[in-house]
KEKOLVEX-435591 format. One line per 3 residues: number of its first residue (from 1); their letters; for each residue x, y, z of N, C-alpha, C. Coordinates in pm, whole numbers, plus 50000, padded with zeros to 5 digits. Example, Ala and Ser with C-alpha at 12.3 -4.5 7.8 and 13.67 -1.06 7.14 Angstrom:
<recs>
1 = as = 51319/49431/50780/51230/49550/50780/51320/49670/50780 | 51285/49775/50708/51367/49894/50714/51290/50003/50787
</recs>
This chain:
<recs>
1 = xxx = 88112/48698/71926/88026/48647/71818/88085/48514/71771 | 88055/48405/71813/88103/48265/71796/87969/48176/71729 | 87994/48101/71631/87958/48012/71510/87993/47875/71546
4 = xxx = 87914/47784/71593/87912/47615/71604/87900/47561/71410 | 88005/47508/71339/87989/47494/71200/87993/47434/71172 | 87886/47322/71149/87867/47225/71101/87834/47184/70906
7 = xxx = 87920/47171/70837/87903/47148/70667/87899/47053/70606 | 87850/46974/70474/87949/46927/70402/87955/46980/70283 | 88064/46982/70262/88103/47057/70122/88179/46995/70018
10 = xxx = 88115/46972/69866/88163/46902/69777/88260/47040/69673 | 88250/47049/69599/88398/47111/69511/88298/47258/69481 | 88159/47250/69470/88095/47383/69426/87969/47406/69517
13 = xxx = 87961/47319/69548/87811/47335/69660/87815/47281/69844 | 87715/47375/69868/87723/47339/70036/87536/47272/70104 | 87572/47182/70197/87461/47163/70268/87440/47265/70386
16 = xxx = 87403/47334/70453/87355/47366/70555/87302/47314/70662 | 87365/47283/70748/87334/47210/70929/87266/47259/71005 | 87354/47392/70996/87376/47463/71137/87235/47621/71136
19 = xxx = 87228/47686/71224/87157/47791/71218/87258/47893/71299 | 87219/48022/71222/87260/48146/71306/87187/48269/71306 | 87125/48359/71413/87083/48434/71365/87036/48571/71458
22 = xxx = 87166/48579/71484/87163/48689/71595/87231/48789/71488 | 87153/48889/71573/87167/49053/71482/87329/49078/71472 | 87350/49134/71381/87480/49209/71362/87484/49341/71270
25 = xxx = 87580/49417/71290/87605/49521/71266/87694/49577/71156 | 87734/49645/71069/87799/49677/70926/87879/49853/70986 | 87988/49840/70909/88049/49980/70927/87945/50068/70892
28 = xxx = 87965/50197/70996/87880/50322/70933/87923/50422/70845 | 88052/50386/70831/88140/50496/70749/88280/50476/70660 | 88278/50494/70528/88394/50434/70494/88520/50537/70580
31 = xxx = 88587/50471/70664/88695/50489/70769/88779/50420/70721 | 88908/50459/70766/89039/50391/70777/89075/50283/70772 | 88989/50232/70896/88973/50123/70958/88851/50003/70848
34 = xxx = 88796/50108/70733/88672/50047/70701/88708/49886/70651 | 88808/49836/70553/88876/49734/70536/88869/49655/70606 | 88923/49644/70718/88924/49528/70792/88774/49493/70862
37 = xxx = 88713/49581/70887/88570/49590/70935/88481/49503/70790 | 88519/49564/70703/88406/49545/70578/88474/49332/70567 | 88590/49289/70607/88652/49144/70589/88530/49087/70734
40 = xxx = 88575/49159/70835/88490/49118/70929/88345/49068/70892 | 88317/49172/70839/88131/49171/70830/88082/49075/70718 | 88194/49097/70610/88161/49023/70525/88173/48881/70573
43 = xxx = 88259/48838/70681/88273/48705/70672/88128/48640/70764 | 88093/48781/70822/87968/48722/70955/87820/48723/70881 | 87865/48771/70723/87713/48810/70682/87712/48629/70596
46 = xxx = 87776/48614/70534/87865/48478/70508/87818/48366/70556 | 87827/48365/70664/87844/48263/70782/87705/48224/70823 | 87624/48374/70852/87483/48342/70850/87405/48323/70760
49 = xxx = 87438/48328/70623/87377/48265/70473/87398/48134/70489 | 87538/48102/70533/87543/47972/70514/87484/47847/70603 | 87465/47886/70723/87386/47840/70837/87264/47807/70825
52 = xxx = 87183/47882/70664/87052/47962/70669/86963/47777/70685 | 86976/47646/70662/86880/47587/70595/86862/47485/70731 | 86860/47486/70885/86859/47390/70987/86829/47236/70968
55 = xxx = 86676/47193/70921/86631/47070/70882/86545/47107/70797 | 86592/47034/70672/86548/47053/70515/86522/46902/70471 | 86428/46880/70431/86420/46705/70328/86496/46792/70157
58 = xxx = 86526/46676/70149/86598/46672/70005/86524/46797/69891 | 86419/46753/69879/86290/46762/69778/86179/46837/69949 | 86139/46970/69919/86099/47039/70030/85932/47049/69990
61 = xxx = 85870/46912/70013/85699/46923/70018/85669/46848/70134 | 85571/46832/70114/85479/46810/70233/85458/46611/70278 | 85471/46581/70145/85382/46450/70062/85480/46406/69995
64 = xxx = 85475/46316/69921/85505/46202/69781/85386/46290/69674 | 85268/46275/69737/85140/46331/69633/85153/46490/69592 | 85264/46566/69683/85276/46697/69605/85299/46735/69545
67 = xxx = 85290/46808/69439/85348/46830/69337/85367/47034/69311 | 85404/47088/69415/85421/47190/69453/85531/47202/69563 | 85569/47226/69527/85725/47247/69631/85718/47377/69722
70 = xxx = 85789/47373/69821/85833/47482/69928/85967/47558/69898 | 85996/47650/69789/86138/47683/69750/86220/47736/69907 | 86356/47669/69880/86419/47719/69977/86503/47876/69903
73 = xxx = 86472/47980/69967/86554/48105/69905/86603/48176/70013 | 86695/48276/69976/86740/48383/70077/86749/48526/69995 | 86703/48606/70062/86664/48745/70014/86772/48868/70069
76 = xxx = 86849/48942/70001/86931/49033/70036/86839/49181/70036 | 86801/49213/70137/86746/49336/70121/86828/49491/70152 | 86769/49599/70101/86880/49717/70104/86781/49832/70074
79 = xxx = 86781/49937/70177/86684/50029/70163/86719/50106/70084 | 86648/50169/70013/86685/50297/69919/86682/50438/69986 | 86808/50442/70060/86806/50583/70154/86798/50721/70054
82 = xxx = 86794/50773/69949/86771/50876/69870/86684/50900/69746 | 86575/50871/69831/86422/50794/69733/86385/50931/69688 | 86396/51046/69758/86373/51197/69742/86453/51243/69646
85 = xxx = 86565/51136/69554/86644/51203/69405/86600/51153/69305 | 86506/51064/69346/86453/50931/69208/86369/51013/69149 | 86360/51175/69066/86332/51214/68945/86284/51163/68808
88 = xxx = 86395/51062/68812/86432/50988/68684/86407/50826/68710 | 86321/50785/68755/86311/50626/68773/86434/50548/68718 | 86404/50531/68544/86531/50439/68510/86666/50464/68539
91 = xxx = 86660/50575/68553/86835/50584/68532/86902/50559/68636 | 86796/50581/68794/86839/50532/68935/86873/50370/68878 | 86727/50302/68837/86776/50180/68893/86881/50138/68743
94 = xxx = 86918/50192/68687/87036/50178/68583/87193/50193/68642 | 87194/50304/68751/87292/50307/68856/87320/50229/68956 | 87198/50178/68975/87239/50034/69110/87239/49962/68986
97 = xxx = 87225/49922/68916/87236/49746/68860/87354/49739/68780 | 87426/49864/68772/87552/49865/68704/87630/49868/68798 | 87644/49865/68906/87726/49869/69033/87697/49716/69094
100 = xxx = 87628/49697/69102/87591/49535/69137/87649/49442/69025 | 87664/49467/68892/87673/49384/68768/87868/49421/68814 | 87898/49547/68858/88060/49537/68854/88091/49513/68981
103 = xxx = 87968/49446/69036/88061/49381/69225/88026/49237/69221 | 87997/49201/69099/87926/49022/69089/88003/48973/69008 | 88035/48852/68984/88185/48782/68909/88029/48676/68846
106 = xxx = 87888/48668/68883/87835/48600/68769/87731/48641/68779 | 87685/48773/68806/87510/48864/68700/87595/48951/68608 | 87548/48921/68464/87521/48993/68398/87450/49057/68346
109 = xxx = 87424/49213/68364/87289/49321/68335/87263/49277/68180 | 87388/49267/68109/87370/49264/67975/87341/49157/67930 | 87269/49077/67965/87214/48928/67937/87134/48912/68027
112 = xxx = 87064/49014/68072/86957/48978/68148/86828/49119/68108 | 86700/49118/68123/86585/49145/68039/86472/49194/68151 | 86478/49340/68186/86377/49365/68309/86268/49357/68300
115 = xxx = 86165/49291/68376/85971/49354/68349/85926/49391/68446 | 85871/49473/68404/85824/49574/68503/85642/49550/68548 | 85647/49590/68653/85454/49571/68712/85427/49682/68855
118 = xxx = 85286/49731/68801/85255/49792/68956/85097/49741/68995 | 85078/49733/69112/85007/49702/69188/84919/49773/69291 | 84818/49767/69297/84735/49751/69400/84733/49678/69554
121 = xxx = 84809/49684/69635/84817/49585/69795/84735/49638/69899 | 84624/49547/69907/84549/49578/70024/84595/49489/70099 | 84619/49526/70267/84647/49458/70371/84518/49426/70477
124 = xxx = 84480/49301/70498/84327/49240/70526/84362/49218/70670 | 84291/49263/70726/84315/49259/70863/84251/49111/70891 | 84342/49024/71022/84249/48872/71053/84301/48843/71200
127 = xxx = 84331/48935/71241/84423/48968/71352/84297/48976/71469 | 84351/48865/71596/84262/48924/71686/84178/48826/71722 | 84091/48836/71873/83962/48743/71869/83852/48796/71809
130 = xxx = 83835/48906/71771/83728/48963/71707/83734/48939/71574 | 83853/48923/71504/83832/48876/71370/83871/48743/71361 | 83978/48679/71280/84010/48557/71259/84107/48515/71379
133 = xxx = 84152/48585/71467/84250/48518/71543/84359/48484/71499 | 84405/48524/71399/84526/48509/71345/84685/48579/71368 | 84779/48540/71337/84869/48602/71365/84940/48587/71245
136 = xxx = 84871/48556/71095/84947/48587/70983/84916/48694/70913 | 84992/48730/70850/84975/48858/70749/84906/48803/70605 | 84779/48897/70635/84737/48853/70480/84739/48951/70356
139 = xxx = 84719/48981/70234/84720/49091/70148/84658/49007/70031 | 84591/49120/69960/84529/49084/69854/84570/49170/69770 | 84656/49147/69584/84684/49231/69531/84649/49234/69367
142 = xxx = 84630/49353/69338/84553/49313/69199/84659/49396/69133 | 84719/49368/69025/84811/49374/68919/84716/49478/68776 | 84798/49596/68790/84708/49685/68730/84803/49710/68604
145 = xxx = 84915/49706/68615/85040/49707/68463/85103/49648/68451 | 85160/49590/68338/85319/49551/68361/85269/49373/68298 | 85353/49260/68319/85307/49143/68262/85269/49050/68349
148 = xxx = 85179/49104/68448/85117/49034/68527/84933/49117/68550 | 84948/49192/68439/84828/49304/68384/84687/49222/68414 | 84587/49271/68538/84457/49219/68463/84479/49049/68596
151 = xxx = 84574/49055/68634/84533/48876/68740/84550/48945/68886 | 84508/48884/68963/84482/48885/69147/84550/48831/69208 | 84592/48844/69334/84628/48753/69406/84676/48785/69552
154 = xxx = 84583/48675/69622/84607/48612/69784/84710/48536/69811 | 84794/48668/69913/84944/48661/69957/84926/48597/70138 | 84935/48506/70204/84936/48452/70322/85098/48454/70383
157 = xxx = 85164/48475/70496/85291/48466/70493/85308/48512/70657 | 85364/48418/70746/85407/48398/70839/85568/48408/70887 | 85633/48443/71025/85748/48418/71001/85799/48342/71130
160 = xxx = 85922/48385/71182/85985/48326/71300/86118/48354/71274 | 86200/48363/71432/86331/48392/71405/86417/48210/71405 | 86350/48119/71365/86435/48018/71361/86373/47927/71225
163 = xxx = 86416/47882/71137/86373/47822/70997/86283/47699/71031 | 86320/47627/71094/86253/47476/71081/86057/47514/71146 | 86101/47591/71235/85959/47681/71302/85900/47773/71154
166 = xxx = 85948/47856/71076/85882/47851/71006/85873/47806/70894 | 85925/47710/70867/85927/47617/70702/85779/47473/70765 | 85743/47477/70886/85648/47406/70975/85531/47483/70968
169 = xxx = 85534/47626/70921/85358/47686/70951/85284/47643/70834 | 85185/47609/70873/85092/47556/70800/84981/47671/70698 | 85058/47698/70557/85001/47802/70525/84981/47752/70378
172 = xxx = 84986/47595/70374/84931/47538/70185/84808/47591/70172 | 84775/47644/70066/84666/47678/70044/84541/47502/70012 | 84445/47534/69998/84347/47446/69962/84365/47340/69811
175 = xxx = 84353/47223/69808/84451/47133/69681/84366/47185/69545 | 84279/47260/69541/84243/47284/69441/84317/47408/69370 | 84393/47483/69472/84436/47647/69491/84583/47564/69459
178 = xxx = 84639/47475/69467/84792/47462/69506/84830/47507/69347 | 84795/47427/69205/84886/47449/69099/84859/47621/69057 | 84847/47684/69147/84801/47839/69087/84873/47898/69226
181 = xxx = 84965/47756/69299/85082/47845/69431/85201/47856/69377 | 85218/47937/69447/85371/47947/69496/85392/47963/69587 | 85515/47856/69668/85534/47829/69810/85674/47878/69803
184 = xxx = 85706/47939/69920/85867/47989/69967/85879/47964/70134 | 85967/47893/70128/86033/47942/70301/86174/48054/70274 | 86163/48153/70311/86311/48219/70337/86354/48248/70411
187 = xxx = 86446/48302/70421/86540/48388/70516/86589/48492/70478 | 86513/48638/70527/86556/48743/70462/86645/48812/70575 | 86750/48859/70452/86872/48936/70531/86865/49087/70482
190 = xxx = 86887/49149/70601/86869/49275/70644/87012/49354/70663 | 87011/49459/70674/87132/49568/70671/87222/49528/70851 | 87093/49492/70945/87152/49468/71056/87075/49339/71133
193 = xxx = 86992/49308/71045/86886/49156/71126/86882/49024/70995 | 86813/48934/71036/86773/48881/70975/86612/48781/71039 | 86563/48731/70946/86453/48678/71026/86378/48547/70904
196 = xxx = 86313/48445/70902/86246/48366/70846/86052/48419/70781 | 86119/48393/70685/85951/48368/70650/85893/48283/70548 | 85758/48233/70622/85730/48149/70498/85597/48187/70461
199 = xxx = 85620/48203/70314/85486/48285/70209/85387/48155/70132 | 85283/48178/70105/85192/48103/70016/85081/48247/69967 | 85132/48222/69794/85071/48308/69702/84975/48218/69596
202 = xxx = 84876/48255/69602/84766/48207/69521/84682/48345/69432 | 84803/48218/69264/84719/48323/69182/84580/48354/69101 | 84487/48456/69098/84327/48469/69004/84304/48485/68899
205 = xxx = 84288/48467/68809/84247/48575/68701/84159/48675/68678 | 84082/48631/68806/83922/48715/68851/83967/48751/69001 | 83920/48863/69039/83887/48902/69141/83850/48777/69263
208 = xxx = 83900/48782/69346/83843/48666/69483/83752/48776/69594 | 83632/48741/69617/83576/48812/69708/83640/48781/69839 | 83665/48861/69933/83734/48803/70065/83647/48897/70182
211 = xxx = 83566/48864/70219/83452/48909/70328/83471/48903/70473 | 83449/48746/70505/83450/48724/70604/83569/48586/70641 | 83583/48524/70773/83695/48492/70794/83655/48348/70728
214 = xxx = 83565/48304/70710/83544/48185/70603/83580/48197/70493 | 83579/48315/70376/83626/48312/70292/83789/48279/70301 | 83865/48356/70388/84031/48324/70410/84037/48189/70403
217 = xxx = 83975/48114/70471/83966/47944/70539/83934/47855/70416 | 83852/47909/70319/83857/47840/70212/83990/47827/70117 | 84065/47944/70138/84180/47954/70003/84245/47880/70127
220 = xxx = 84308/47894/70225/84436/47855/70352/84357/47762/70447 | 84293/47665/70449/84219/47589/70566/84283/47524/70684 | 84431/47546/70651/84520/47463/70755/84558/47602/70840
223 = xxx = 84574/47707/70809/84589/47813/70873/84536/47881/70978 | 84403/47862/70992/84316/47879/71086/84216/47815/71199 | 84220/47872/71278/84140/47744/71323/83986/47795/71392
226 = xxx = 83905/47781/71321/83772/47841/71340/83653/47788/71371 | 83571/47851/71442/83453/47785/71485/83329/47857/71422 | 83174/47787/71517/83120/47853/71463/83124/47982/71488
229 = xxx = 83185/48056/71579/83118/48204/71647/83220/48297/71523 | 83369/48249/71533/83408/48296/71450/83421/48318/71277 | 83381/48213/71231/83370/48191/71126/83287/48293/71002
232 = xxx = 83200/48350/71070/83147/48469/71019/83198/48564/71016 | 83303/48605/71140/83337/48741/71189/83397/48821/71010 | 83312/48964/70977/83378/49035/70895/83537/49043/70899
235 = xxx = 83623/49074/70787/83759/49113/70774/83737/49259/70710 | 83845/49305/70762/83867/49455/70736/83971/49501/70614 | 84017/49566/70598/84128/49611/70509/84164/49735/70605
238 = xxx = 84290/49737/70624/84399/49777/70729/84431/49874/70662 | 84484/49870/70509/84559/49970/70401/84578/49954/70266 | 84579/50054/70222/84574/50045/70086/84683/50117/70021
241 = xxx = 84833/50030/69953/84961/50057/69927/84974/50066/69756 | 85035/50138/69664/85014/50123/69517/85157/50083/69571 | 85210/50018/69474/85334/49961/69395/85412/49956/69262
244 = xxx = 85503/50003/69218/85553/49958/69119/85709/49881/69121 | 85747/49804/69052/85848/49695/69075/85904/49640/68969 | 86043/49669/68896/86101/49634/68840/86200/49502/68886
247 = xxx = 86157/49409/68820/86273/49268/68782/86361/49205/68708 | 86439/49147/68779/86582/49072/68673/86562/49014/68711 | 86576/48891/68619/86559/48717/68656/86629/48634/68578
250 = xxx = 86666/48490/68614/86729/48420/68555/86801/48315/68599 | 86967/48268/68607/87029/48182/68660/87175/48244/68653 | 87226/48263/68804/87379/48253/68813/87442/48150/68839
253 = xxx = 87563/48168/68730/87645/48040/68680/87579/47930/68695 | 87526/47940/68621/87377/47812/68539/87313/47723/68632 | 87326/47754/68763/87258/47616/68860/87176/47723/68936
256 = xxx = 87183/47890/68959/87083/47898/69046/87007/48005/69002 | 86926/47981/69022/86761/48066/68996/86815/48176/69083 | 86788/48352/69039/86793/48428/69113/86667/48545/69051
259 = xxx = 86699/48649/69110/86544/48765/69081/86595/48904/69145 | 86627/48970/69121/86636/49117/69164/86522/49160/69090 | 86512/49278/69239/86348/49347/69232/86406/49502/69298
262 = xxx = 86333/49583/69255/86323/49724/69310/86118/49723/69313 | 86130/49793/69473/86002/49819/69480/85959/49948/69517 | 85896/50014/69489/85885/50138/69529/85683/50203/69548
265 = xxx = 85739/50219/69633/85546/50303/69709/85513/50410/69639 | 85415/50434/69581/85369/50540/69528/85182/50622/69603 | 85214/50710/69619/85046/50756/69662/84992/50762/69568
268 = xxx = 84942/50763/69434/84863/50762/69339/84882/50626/69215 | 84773/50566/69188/84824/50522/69078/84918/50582/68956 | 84867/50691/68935/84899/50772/68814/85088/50825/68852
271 = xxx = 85144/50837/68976/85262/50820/69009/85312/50680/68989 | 85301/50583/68996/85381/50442/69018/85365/50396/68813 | 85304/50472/68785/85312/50451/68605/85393/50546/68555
274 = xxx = 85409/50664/68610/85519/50776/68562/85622/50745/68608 | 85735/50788/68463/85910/50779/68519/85942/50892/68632 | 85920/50971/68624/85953/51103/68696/85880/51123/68810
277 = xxx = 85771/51096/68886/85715/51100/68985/85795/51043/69084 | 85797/51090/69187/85896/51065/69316/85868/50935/69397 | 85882/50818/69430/85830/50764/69546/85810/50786/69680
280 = xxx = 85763/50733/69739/85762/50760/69899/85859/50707/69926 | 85865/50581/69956/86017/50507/69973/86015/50354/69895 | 86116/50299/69907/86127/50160/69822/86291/50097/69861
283 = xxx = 86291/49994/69781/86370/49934/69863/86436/49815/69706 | 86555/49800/69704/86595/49697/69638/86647/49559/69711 | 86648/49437/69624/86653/49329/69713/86707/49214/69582
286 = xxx = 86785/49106/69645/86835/48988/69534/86786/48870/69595 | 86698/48781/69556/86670/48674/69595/86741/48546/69515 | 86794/48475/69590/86852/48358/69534/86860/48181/69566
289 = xxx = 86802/48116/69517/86714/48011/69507/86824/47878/69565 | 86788/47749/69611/86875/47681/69656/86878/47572/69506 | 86933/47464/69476/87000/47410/69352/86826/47377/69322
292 = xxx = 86832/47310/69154/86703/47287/69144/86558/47367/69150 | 86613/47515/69117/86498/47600/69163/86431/47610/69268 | 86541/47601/69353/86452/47623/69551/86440/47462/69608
295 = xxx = 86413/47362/69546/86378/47242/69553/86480/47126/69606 | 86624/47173/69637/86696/47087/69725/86783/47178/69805 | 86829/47099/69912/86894/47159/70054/87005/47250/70000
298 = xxx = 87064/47190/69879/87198/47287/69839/87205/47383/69771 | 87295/47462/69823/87321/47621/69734/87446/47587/69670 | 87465/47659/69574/87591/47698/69512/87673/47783/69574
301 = xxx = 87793/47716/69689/87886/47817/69747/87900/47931/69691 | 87949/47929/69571/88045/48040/69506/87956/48139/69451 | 87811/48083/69438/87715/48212/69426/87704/48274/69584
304 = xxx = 87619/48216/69661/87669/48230/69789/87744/48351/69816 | 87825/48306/69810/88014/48392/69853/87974/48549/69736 | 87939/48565/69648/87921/48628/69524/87854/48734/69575
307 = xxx = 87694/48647/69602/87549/48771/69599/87616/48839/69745 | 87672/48785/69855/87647/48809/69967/87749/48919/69972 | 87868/48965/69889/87994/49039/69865/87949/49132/69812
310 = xxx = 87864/49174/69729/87803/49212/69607/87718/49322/69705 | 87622/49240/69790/87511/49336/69869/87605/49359/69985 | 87669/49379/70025/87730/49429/70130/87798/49584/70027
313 = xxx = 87826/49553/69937/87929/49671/69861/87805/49742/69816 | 87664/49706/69791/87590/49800/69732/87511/49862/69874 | 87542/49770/69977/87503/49885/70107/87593/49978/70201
316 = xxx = 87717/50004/70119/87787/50065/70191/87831/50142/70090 | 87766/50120/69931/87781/50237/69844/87661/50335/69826 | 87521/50261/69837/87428/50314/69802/87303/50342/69964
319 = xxx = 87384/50300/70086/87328/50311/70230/87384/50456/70273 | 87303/50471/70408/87362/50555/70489/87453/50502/70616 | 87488/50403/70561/87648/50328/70633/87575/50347/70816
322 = xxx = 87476/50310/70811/87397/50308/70956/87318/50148/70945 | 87262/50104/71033/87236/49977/71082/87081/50002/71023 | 86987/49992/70921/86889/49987/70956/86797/49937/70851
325 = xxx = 86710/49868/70952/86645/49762/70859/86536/49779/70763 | 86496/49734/70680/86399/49783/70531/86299/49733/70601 | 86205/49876/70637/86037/49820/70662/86024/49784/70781
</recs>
């Protein structure tokens, strides 16, 4: 497992050159041996955070005329292997965030303020020559509690296993749709993978009818490429997922935007609003933003070094110390 490392590094922050992103693997068991394994892994999980940003412009838009940015982030994800004890909703995620708050040298639980929301996610099928021909994932989700109560919204999101390929897919929504986006390229890291994706969320306050593959083409027009035969073709809905999702948000050591989320599947609405109803499964995750709120090439090393120490200790406290990836 060999690393070409290319940096520059000033006294608190790093640029990113280089790319890495071949799978790797985490102890399955705290062993003997687990120590030197857990220095190992930690340094390879490290290494590929830091690699994460290949070719980035300063300021990550499209234009001079944009005024919507492409946040650069990286996402720590971690399955919730004992979703069958979550009885008690809060007090689970009161147990991970107090274990995360005593493996982090800068989140504090106690200066930070959760809100909570559940959802509605339909997954729109556009897949195919019979429908749109697409090969992005689309979802439409309507916000039924929580402080996003009562608004909509068309989720578009593509990926690739190399960044510059997908921070390149063409998924801006339409310029009338942009100040109601939010644009992300990431790189989400996994228990044993990692992979790129880049999202465009456009938010409603009303319902968006989404019919046929013209309607998609109106919110995303760079996304598709349609004619007349297709342009009519109906869209389907694939599935229908409830959600509920608790967040922490804010800034570690004052330069970076971050967000912990717990998400969890519920079969009924009337489950994903109750504390005590069980989930199906769910998953916790820390997203953390590059300087400037996503908006320039640099991260804060020492957060960096922090979140990435932090989720390794909450997947080898709260995992089944096995390789396997969320979703």
């Amino acid at each position: 497992f060999f690393f070409c490392l290319n940096m520059n590094v000033s006294s608190d922050r790093i640029l990113f050159h280089g790319e890495e992103d071949k799978l790797y693997s985490y102890p399955q068991k705290n062993t003997r041996s687990y120590c030197r394994l857990c220095i190992v892994m930690t340094i390879i999980a490290l290494l590929g955070v830091f690699l994460f940003i290949a070719v980035t412009p300063s300021h990550s838009k499209t234009s001079s005329q944009e005024t919507i940015f492409v946040a650069n982030t990286v996402e720590f994800n971690t399955k919730i292997e004992n979703i069958h004890q979550w009885t008690n909703r809060s007090a689970q995620i009161q147990q991970w965030m107090e274990f995360f708050d005593d493996n982090s040298n800068f989140f504090s639980l106690q200066n930070t303020y959760p809100k909570d929301l559940s959802k509605i996610e339909y997954k729109v099928d556009i897949s195919g020559p019979a429908v749109c021909n697409s090969s992005y994932t689309l979802h439409v989700e309507e916000y039924i509690d929580g402080h996003k109560d009562g608004l909509f919204a068309v989720h578009l999101k593509g990926n690739s296993s190399q960044r510059e390929d997908a921070f390149s897919l063409p998924v801006w929504p339409a310029s009338k749709y942009r100040e109601k986006s939010t644009q992300r390229c990431e790189r989400d890291e996994y228990q044993c993978s990692n992979e790129y994706t880049r999202t465009s969320k456009v938010l409603f306050s009303q319902p968006k009818e989404i019919l046929t593959c013209k309607d998609v083409a109106a919110i995303y027009p760079r996304a598709f490429i349609l004619n007349s035969t297709n342009l009519q073709n109906s869209v389907g809905f694939e599935s229908q997922q409830i959600w509920y999702s608790r967040e922490y948000s804010g800034y570690l050591n004052s330069d970076t935007k971050f967000k912990v989320s717990f998400d969890m599947k519920y079969p009924t609405v009337g489950g994903a609003l109750d504390e005590e109803t069980v989930p199906t499964k769910g998953s916790w995750s820390v997203r953390i933003y590059s300087l400037d709120s996503g908006q320039q090439s640099f991260f804060d090393n020492e957060v960096v070094k922090d979140v990435t120490s932090a989720w390794l200790k909450v997947n080898n406290h709260f995992g089944d110390g096995y390789c396997t990836v969320v979703y």
